[in-house]
C-alpha positions as CSV (number, residue, x, y, z in Angstrom):
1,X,241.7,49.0,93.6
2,X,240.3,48.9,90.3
3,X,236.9,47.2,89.7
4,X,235.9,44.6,87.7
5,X,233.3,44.7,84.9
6,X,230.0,42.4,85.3
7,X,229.6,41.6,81.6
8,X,226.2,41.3,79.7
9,X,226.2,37.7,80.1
10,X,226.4,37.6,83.8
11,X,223.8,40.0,83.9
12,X,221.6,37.7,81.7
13,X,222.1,34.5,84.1
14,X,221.7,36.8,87.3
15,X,218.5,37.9,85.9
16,X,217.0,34.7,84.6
17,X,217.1,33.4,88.5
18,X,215.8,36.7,90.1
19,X,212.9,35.8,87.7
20,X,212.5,32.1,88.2
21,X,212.6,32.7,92.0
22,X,209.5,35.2,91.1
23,X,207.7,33.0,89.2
24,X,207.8,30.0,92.2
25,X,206.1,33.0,94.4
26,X,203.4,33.5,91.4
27,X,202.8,29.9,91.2
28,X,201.6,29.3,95.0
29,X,199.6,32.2,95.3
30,X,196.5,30.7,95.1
31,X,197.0,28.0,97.3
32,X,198.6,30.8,99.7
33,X,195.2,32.6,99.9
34,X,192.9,30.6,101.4
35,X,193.9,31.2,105.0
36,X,196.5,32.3,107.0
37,X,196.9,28.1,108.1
38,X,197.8,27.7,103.8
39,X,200.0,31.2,104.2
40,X,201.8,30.0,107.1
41,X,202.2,26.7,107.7
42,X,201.3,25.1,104.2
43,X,198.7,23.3,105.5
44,X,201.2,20.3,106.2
45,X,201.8,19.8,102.7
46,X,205.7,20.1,102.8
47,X,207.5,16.9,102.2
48,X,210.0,16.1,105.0
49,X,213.3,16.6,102.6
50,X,212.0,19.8,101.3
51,X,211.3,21.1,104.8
52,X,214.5,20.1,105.6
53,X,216.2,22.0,102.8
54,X,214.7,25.1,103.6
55,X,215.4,24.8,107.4
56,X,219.3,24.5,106.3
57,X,219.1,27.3,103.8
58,X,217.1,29.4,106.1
59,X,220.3,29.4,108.5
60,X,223.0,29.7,105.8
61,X,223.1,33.4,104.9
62,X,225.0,35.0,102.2
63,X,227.1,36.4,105.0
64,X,227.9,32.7,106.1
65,X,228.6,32.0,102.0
66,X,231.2,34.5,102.4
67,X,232.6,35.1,105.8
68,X,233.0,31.3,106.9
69,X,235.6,30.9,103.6
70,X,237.2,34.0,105.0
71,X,237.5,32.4,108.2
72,X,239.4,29.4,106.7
73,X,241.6,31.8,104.4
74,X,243.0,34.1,107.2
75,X,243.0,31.0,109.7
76,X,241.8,27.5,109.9
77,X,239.2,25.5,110.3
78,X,239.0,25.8,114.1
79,X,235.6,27.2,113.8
80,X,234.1,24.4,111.8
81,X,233.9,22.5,115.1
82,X,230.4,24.6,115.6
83,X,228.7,23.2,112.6
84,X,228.8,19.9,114.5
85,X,226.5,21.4,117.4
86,X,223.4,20.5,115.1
87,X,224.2,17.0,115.1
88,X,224.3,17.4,119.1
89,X,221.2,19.4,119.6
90,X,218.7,17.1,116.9
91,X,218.0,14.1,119.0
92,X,217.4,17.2,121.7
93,X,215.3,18.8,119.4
94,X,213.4,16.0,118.1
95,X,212.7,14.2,121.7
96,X,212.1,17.5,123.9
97,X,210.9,20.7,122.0
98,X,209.2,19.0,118.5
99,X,206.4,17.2,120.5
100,X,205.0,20.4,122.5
101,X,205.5,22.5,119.2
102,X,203.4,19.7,117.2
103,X,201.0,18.8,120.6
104,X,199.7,22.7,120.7
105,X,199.5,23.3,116.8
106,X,201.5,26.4,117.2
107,X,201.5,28.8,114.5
108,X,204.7,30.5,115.9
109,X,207.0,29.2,118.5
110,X,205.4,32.0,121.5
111,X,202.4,30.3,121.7
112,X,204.4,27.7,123.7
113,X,205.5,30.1,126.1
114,X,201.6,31.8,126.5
115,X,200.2,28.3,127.3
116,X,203.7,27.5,129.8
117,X,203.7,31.0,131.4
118,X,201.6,33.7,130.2
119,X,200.7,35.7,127.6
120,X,202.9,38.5,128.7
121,X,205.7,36.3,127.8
122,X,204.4,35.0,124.3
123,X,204.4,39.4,123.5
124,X,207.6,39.8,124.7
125,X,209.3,37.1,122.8
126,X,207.4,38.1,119.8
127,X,208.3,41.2,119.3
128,X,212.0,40.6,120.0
129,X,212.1,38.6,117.0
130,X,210.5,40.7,114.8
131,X,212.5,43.7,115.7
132,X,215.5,42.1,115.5
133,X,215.0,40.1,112.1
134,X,213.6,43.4,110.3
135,X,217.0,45.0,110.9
136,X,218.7,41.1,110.2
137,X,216.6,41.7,106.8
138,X,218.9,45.2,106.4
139,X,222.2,44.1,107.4
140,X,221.3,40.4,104.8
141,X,221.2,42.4,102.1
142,X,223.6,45.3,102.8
143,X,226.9,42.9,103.6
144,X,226.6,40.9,100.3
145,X,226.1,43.6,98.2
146,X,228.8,45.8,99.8
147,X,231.4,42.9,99.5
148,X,230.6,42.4,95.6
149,X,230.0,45.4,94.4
150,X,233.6,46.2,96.3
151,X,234.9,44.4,93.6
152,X,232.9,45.0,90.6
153,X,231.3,47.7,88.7
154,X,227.2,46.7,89.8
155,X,225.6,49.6,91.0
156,X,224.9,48.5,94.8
157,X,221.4,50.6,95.2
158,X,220.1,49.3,92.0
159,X,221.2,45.5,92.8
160,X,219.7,45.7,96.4
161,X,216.2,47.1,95.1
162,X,216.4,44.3,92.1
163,X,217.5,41.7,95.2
164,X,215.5,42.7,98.1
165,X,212.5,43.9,96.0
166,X,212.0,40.6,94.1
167,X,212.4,38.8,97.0
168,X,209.8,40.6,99.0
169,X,207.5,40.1,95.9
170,X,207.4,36.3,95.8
171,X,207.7,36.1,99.5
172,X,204.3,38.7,99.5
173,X,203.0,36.3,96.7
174,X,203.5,32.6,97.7
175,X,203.0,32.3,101.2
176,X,205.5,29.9,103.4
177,X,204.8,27.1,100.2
178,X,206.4,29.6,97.9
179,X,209.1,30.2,100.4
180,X,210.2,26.9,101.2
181,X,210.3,25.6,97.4
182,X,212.3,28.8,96.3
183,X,214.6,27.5,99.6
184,X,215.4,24.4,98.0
185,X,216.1,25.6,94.5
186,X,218.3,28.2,96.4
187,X,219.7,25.4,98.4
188,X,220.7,23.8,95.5
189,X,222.2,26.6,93.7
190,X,224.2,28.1,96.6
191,X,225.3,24.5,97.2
192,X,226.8,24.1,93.6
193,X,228.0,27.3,93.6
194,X,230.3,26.4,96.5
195,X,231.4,22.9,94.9
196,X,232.2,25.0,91.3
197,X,234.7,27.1,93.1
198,X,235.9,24.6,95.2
199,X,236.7,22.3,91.7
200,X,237.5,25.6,89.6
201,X,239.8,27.0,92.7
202,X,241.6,23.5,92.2
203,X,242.0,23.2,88.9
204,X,243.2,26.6,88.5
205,X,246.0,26.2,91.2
206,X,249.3,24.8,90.1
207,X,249.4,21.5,91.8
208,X,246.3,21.3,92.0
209,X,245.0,19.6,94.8
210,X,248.7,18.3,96.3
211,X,249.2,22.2,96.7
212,X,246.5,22.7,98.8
213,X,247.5,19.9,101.1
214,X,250.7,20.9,101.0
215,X,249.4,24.3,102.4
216,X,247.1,23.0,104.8
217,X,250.1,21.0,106.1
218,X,252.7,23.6,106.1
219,X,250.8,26.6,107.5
220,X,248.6,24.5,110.0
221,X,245.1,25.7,108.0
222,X,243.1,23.0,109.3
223,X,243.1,22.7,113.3
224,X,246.4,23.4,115.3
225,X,247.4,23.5,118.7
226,X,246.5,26.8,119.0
227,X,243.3,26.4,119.0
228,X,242.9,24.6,122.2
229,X,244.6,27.1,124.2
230,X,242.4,28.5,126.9
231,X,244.4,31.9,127.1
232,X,242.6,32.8,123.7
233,X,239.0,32.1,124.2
234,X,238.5,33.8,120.3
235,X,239.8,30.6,118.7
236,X,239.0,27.9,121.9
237,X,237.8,24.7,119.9
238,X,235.6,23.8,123.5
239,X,234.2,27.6,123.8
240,X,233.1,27.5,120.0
241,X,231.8,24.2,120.4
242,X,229.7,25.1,123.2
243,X,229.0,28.5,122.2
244,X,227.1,27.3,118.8
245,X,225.2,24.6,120.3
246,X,223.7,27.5,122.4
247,X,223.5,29.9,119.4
248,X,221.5,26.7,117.8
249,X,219.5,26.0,120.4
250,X,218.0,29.3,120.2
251,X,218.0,29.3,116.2
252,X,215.7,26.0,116.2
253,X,214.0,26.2,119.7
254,X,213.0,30.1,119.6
255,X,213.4,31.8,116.1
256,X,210.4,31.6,114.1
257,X,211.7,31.5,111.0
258,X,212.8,28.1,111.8
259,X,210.4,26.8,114.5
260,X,207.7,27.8,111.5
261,X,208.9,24.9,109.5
262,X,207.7,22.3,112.2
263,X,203.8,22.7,111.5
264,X,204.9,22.6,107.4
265,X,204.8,18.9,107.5
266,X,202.4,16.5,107.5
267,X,203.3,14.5,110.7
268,X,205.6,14.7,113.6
269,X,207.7,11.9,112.1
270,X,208.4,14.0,108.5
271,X,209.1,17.0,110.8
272,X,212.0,14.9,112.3
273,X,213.2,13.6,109.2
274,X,213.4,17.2,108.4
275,X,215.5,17.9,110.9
276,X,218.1,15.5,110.1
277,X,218.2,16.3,106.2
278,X,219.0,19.5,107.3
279,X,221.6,18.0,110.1
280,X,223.7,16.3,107.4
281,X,223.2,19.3,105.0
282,X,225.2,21.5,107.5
283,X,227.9,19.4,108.0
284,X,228.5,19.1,103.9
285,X,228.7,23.2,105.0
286,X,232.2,21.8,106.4
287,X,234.2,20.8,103.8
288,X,232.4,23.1,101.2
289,X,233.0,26.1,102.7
290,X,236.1,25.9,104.8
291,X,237.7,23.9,101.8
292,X,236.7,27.0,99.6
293,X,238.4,29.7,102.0
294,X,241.6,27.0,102.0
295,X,241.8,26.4,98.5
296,X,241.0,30.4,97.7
297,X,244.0,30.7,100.2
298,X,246.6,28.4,97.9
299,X,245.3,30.1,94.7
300,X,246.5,33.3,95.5
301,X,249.6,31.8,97.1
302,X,250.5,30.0,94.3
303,X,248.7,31.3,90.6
304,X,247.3,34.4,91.3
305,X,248.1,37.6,94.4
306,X,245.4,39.8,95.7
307,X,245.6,43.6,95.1
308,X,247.3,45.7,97.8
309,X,245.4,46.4,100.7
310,X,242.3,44.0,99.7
311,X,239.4,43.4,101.9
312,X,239.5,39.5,102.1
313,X,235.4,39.9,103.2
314,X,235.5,39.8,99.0
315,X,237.9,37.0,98.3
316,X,234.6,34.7,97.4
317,X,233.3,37.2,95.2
318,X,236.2,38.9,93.5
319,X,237.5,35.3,92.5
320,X,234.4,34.3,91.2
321,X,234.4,37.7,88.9
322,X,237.9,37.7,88.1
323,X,238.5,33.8,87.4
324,X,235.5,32.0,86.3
325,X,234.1,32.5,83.1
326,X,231.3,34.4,81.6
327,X,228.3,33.2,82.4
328,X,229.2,31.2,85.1
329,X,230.1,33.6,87.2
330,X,226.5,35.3,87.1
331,X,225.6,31.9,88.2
332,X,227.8,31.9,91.4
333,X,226.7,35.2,92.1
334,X,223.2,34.5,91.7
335,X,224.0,31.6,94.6
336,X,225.5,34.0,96.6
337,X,222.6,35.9,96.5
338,X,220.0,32.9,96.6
339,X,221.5,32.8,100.0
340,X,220.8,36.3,101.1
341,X,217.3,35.5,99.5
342,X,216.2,32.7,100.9
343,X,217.5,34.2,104.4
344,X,215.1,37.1,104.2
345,X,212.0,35.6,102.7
346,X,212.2,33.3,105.5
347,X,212.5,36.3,108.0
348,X,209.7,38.5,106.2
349,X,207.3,35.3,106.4
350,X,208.1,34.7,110.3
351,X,207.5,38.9,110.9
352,X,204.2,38.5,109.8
353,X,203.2,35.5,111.2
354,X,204.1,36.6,114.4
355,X,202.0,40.5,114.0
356,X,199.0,38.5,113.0
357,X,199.0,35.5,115.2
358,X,200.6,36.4,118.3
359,X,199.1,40.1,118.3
360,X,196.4,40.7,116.0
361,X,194.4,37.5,116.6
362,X,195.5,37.2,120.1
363,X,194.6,40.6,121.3
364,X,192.7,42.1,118.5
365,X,190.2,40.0,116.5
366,X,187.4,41.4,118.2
367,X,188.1,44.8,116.5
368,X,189.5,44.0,113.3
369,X,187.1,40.6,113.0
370,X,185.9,41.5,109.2
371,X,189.6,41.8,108.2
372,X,191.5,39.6,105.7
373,X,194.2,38.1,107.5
374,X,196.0,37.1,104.4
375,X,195.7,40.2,103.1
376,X,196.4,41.9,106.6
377,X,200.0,39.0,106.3
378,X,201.0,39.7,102.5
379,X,200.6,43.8,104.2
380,X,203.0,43.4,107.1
381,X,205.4,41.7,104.3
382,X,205.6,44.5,102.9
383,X,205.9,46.9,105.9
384,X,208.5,44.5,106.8
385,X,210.7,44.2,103.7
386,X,210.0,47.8,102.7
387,X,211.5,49.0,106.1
388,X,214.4,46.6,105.7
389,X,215.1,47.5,102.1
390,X,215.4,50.7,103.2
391,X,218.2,50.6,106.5
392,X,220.1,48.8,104.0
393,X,220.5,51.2,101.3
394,X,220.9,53.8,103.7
395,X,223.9,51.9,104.9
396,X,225.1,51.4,101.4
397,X,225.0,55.1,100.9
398,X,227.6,55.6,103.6
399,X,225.1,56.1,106.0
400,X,226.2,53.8,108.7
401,X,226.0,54.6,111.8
402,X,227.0,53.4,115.3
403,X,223.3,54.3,116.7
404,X,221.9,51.2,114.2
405,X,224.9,48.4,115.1
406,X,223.8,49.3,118.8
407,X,220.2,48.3,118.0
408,X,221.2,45.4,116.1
409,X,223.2,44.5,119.1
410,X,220.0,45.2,121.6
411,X,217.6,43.0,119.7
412,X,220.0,39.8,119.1
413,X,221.3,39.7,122.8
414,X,217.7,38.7,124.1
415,X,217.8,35.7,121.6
416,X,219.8,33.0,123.4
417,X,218.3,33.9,126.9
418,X,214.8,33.7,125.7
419,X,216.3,29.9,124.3
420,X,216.9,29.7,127.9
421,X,213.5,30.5,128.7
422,X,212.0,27.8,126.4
423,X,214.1,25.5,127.9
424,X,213.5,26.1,131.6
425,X,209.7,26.0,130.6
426,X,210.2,22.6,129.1
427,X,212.7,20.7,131.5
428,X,211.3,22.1,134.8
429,X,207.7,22.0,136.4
430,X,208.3,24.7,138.9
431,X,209.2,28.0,136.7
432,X,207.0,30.8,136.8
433,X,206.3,34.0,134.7
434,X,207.7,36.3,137.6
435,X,210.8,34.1,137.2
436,X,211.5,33.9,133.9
437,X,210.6,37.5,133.3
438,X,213.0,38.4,135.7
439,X,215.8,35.6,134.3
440,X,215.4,37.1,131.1
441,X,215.9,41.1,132.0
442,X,219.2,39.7,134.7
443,X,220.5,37.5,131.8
444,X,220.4,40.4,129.2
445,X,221.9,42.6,131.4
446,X,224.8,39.8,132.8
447,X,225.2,39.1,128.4
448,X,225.3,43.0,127.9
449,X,228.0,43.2,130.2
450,X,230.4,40.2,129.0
451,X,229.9,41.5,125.3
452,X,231.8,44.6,126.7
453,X,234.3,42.6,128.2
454,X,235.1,41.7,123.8
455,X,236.2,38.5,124.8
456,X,234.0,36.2,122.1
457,X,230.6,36.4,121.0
458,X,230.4,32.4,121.7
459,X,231.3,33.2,125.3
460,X,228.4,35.8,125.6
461,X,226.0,32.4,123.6
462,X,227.0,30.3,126.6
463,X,226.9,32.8,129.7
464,X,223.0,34.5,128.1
465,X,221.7,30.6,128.0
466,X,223.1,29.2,131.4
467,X,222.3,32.3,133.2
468,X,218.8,32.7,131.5
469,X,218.0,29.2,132.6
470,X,219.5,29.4,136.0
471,X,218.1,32.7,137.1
472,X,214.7,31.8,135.5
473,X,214.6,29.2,138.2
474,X,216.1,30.2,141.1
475,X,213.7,33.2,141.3
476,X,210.7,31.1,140.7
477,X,211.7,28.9,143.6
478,X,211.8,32.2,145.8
479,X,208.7,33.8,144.1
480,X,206.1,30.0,143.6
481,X,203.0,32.2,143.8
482,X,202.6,32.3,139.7
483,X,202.9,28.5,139.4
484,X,199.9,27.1,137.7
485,X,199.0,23.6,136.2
486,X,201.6,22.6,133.2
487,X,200.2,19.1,132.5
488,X,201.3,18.5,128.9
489,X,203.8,21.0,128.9
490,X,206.9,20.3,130.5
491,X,209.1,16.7,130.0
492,X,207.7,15.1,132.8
493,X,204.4,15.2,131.5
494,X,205.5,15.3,127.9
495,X,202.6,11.9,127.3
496,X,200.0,13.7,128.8
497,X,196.8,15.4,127.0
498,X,197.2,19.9,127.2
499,X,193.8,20.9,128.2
500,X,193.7,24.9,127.4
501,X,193.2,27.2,129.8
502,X,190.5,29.9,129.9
């Protein structure tokens, strides 16, 4: 397939965000230096509907922008039932998990499980998520670029140093502050990115929008019967349902990048009105990008056909090159990227919070107790990006390899069951560390196993959660020796005062 030309113009607009994003980084630097509580958690400065911006824009990747409208062009819009787990899991969040976050100040989500089980545990978790979310940082920026420059003439190795290098510049620059605020511009971009295909893809297609229902009619592309049938668990509306709400769970109870957000506000009440502007942000994710993949789907019915043989991972991209005009397309494409952006700043910001609060001030202040820990921060940043930066151009030079999906694949698995862990540490008094040491390592290994059954990757969400949870438990009850005073920790003494433990 031929490619398409970028144009000058494009270039021009693409550019002129890459450096707006750069200058929000510059602007907050001095407020970022002051201390790693400015770096991190922006000293509670973060207005509710901001936070809540950059929570939602946190979790919508460039690889969401793209593959969810995929999902709805090929298909339907079976899998749009998962965006509703957020409104499910909120209340959750914001009765059960918010409090204990707020109550013990944390800086990142592990301190939690250090004060409920041990320190051990708080490591552990730690380092998980910054293993896995360096390589997330990789595979961010390689699957974008791969899909756009698959239809255009952008050199992918120059456009994922310009990307991924700016980005790790205002992320090393403005601290969490910078972050979040470039999240909502980019929130705001990649959201009116969306709507201008959705309202080009439209206008473009004869019929307009009577064609697209006509479609959606005619070949069942919204949810059919289909989709409830148990003897295909890949498309089972209750499985992917159920599956997301653990997936979430994890996202908002145990990932950092997100839990980070919760100190960012002033109070506990602006974290939880953060948590719903973010909740009715997804589901506008619903009609926006499922509608795109279904109206993409009745344009190239109708007004336009696809090149033989086209990867439909580029529909999103190669219609916004092909069809929209000058100027605006670099415009879409910069949202495209603004999602891949905001995705790994937010990752890059978590890494180093967790190397310098959960490792070097926990186990090594007395040795490095003269050091700079926002300089020690901006360091790791980066390390971080650097390392990330690097896996992905390797993989854009052909370079991919089955050794580096397999560790992708290593590091995410322990996500959901350490959401398990949180949760068995919060909703019962009689969990242990031997137990939920020992939950997690059965849990990975039950997870591991039903991954290489290939039945769904929502099916492996639900069975890592339950069975983390379960097994947590039960071997606690058979090994009580490690119980230890949880006052102010769990939900039955959620009102009580923590006292710290030497």
């Amino acid at each position: 397939m031929s490619k398409v030309g970028f144009g000058v113009l494009n270039w021009v607009v693409l550019g002129a965000y890459l450096l707006a994003m750069l200058g929000v980084g510059a602007y907050f630097t001095r407020k970022a230096s002051k201390n790693t509580d400015s770096f991190f958690k922006a000293e509670g400065h973060i207005p509710a509907w901001a936070a809540g911006f950059s929570i939602y824009a946190t979790t919508l990747s460039a690889i969401t922008f793209m593959s969810t409208p995929e999902q709805a062009f090929l298909s339907d819009w079976a899998y749009a039932i998962g965006s509703f787990s957020i409104l499910i899991i909120i209340p959750i969040l914001v009765k059960f998990y918010i409090p204990f976050f707020r109550k013990l100040k944390v800086t990142t989500a592990y301190k939690y499980l250090e004060e409920r089980f041990s320190p051990v545990m708080r490591a552990i978790s730690s380092l998980l998520f910054v293993l896995y979310h360096i390589s997330r940082v990789a595979i961010v920026i390689y699957l974008p670029i791969i899909a756009i420059t698959s239809v255009s003439n952008i050199n992918p190795i120059l456009i994922a140093c310009v990307v991924g290098g700016l980005c790790i510049l205002y992320t090393f620059l403005g601290g969490i502050e910078g972050v979040i605020w470039s999240d909502v511009i980019q929130g705001f971009l990649l959201l009116g990115s969306a709507l201008l295909i959705c309202v080009l893809g439209i206008f473009y297609i004869k019929g307009g929008f009577g064609t697209v229902v006509n479609d959606v009619v005619t070949n069942h592309k919204f949810i059919s019967g289909n989709d409830f049938n148990i003897g295909d668990l890949s498309k089972f509306v209750p499985l992917i349902l159920a599956g997301q709400i653990f997936n979430s769970l994890y996202q908002y109870t145990g990932s950092q990048d997100v839990v980070q957000r919760y100190q960012t506000t002033a109070t506990i009440k602006d974290t939880n009105k953060s948590m719903y502007t973010n909740g009715w942000l997804a589901l506008i994710t619903i009609p926006l990008f499922f509608g795109m993949g279904t109206i993409l789907y009745s344009f190239y019915q109708h007004t336009a056909a696809l090149p033989a043989g086209f990867n439909t991972s580029a529909v999103v991209p190669y219609f916004v090159i092909t069809q929209m005009p000058a100027g605006v397309a670099g415009l879409v494409i910069a949202g495209i990227f603004a999602a891949a952006q905001s995705t790994i700043a937010s990752s890059l910001n978590a890494i180093s919070s967790c190397v310098i609060t959960d490792f070097k001030q926990r186990f090594f202040n007395d040795k490095f107790k003269n050091s700079n820990d926002v300089t020690l921060a901006r360091g790791i940043i980066i390390i971080a990006g650097v390392l990330g930066l690097a896996v992905a151009i390797y993989l854009l030079m052909g370079n991919a390899s089955q050794i580096w999906n397999l560790f992708l694949s290593v590091t995410g698995i322990f996500g959901v069951p350490i959401a398990g862990i949180f949760a068995v540490g919060i909703f019962t008094k009689r969990a242990n560390t031997v137990g939920v040491l020992t939950g997690l390592v059965l849990s990975v290994g039950l997870s591991f196993w039903v991954q290489s059954l290939n039945i769904s990757s929502l099916l492996v969400a639900c069975v890592a959660f339950i069975s983390a949870f379960v097994l947590s438990y039960v071997v606690s009850l058979l090994f009580p020796g490690g119980n230890h005073d949880v006052t102010g920790l769990t939900v039955s003494t959620i009102n009580e005062t923590y006292v710290k433990k030497n």
